[in-house]
C-alpha positions in Angstrom: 0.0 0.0 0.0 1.3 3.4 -1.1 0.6 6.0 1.7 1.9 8.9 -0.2 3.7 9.6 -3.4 5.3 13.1 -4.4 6.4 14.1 -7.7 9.7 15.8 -6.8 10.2 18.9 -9.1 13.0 21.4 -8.9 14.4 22.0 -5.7 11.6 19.9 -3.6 13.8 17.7 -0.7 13.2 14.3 0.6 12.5 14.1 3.8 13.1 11.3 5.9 16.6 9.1 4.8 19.8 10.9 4.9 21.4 8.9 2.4 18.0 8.9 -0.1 18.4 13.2 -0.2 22.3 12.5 -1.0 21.1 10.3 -4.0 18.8 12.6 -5.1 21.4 15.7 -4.5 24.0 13.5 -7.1 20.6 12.8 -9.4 20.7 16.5 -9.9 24.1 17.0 -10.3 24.6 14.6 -13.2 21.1 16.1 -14.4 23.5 19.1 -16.4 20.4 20.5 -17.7 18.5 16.9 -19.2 15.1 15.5 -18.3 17.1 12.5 -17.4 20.5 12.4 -16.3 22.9 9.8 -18.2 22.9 6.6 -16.6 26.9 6.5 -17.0 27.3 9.3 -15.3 26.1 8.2 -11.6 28.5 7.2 -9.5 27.8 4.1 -6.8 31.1 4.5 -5.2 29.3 7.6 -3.3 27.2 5.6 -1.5 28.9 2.2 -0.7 27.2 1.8 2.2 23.9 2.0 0.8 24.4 -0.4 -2.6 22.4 -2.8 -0.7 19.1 -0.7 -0.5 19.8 -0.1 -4.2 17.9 -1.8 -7.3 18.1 -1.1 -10.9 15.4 -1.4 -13.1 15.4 -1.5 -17.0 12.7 0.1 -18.7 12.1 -2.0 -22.1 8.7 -0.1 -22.8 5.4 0.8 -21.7 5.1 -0.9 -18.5 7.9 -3.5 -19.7 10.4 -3.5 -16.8 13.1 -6.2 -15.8 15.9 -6.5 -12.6 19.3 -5.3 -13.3 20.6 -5.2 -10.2 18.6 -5.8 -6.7 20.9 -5.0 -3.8 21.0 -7.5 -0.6 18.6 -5.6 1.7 16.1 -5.4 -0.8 16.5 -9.2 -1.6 15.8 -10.0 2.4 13.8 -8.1 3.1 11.0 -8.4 0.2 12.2 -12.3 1.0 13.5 -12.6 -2.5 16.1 -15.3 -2.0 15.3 -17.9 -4.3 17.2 -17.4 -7.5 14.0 -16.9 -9.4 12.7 -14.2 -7.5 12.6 -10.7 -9.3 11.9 -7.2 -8.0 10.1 -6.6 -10.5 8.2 -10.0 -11.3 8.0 -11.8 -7.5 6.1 -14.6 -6.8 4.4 -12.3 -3.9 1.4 -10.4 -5.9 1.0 -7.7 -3.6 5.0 -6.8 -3.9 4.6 -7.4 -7.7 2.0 -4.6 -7.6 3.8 -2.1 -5.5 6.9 -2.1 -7.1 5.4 -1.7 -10.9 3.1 0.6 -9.4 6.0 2.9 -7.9 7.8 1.9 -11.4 4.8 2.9 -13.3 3.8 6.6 -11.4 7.8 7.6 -11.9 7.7 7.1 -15.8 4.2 8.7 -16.1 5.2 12.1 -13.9 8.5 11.8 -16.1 10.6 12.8 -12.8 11.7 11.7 -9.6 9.2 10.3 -7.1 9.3 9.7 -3.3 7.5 7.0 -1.9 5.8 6.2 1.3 3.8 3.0 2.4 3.9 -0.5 3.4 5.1 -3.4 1.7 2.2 -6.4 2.5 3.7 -9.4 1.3 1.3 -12.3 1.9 2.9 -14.8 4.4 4.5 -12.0 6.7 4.4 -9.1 8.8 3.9 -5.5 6.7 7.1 -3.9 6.0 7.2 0.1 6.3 9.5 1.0 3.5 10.3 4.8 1.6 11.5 4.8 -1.7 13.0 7.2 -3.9 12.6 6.3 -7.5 14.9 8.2 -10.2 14.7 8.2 -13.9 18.1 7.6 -16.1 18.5 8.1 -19.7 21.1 5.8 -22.0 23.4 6.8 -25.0 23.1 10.2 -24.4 19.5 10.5 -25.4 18.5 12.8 -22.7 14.4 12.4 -22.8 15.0 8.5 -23.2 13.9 6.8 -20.3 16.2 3.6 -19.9 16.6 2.8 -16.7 14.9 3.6 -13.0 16.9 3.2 -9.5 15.1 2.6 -6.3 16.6 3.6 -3.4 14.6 2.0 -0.5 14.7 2.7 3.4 13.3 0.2 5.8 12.0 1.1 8.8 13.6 -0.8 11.4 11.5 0.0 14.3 9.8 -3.0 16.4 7.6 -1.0 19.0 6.5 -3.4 21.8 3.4 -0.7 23.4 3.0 -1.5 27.1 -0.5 -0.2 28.5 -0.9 -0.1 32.3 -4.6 0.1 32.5 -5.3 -1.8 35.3 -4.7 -0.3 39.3 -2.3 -1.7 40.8 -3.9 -0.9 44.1 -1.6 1.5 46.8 1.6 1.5 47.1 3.3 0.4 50.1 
């Protein structure tokens, strides 16, 4: 389920996830003036730390997409082990949806989108996830779309809420 999704135009920031506004900062930088920066141009080695929240997505055509690289977090987390599992194409239908659906919204607002929801795979717990989802070009063909990366941030947190309702009578 998608809470929120923002079309990010000019100088709009991403909130939440450091390392997502970093991305998005280089995104801009390599932009020099194109729709879509050149896919070439970006440079992983910025953000070592971070590769594993990383996937790259091909864009073959209309709502043709296929995995090009899914980073380790993504993999566990979206419990995409086996060696057939895709980001793009799981065996989960309710990830399967998300993702083209994030994929989807990004090349029809033809910029970079910031995501916000929960990830509801069938046979586990919901996942809280952001995503930022940028557009790359190839060749450089600047108002080709080629290639989408998702940058995803996990929530980590595991609240435990503790209610004292009941009286525990006086104190002694």
């Amino acid at each position: 389920m998608i809470e929120d999704a923002t079309k990010i135009e000019g100088d709009l920031p991403v909130e939440p996830g450091a390392f997502q506004a970093e991305i998005l900062d280089h995104w801009r930088e390599i932009q020099n003036g194109r729709r879509y920066p050149d896919k070439r141009e970006f440079r992983p080695q910025k953000f070592p730390r971070f590769l594993p929240q990383l996937a790259i997505v091909s864009v073959n055509g209309d709502e043709d997409y296929d995995d090009r690289l899914t980073g380790a977090t993504v993999l566990e987390v979206l419990k995409l082990s086996k060696s057939h599992d895709r980001l793009v194409d799981p065996a989960d239908k309710n990830v399967r949806e998300l993702v083209r659906n994030m994929l989807s919204s990004t090349a029809k607002a033809d910029a970079p989108m910031y995501f916000k929801g929960q990830f509801q795979p069938e046979e586990t717990r919901p996942i809280d996830f952001t995503a930022l989802v940028l557009p790359f070009s190839h060749n450089g063909e600047a108002d080709v779309l080629d290639t989408m990366m998702l940058a995803f941030d996990f929530s980590k947190r595991q609240s435990i809420e503790v209610s004292f309702d009941h009286d525990l009578g006086p104190a002694d």
